[in-house]
C-alpha positions in Angstrom: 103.4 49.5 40.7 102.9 47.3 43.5 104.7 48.4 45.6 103.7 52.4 45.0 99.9 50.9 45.8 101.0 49.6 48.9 102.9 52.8 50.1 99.7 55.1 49.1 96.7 52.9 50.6 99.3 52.4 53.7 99.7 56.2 54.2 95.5 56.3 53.6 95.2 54.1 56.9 98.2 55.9 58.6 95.7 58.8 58.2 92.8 57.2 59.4 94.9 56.2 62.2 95.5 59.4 63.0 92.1 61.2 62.6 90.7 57.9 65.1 93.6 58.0 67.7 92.3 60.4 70.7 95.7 60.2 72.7 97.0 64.3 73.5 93.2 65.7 73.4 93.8 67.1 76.9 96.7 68.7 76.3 95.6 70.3 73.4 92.1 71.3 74.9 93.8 72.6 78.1 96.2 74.7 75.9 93.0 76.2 74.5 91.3 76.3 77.8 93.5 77.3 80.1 94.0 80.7 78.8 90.3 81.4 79.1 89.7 80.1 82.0 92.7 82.4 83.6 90.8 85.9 81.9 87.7 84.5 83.5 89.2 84.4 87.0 91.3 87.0 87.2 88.1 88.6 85.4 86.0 87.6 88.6 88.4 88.9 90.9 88.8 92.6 89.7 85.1 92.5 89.6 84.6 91.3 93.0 86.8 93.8 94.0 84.9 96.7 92.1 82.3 95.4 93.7 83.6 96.0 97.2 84.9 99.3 96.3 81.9 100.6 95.5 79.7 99.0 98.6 82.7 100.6 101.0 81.9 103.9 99.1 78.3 103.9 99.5 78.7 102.8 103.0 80.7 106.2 103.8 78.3 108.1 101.6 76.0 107.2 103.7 76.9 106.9 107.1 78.4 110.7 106.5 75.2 111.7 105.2 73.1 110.0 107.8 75.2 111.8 110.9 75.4 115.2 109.3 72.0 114.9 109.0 71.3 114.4 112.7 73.1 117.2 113.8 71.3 119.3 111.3 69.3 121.8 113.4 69.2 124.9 111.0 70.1 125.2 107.4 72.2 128.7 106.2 70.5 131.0 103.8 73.5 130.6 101.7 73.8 126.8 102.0 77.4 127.2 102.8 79.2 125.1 105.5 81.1 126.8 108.3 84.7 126.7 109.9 82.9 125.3 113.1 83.8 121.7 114.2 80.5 121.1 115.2 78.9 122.0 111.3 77.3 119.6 109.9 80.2 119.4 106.9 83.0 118.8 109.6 80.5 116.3 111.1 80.0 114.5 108.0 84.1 115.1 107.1 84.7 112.9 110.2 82.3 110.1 109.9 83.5 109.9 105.8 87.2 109.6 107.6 85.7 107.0 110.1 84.7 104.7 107.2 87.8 105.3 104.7 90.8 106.7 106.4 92.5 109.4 104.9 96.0 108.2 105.3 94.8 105.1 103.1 92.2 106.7 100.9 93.0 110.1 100.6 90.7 112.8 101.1 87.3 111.7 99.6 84.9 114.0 100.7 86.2 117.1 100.2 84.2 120.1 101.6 83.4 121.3 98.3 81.5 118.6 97.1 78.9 119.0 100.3 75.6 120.8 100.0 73.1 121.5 102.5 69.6 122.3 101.6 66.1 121.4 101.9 64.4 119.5 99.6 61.2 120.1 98.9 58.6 118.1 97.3 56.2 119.6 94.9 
């Protein structure tokens, strides 16, 4: 019976032992960890690059919109824009293909998404 006591109140402190000894903590908190810290990164780099994306976008939105709107001089009844080079929908074609080249972009201003107009307040 002794020896049964013995066994029992030695596997008791074997488990206290255990629950006390701190040794492979790291390596079980950096198999937890690292995985989540790997979606967070790679997390921060697509948005970073959505980010970019959409500043180089705005950018060519812009600019395009900003030169076509220089060479405006008259607007067409029909709002329409011409076969002429020097239209203002060619104009803002080139400086669109200035900022984000075709050959690496593809075409992203396409004439039919263009409108010229007035805009009028009131």
């Amino acid at each position: 019976m002794k020896k049964q006591l013995n066994k029992y109140l030695g596997l008791i402190l074997a488990q206290k032992h255990l629950w006390r000894d701190e040794r492979g903590v790291v390596a079980i908190m950096l198999t937890v960890y690292l995985p989540v810290m790997a979606g967070l990164f790679s997390l921060a780099v697509d948005m970073s690059y959505v980010l970019q994306t959409r500043n180089l976008l705005q950018v060519t939105a812009e600019s395009a919109a900003l030169a076509a709107a220089s060479s405006l001089t008259a607007v067409t009844a029909n709002h329409s824009c011409s076969s002429d080079p020097n239209s203002v929908c060619s104009i803002a074609q080139q400086y669109a293909a200035y900022n984000m080249p075709a050959a690496q972009y593809g075409n992203i201003l396409p004439q039919a998404n263009i409108l010229v107009g007035n805009w009028q307040i009131g």
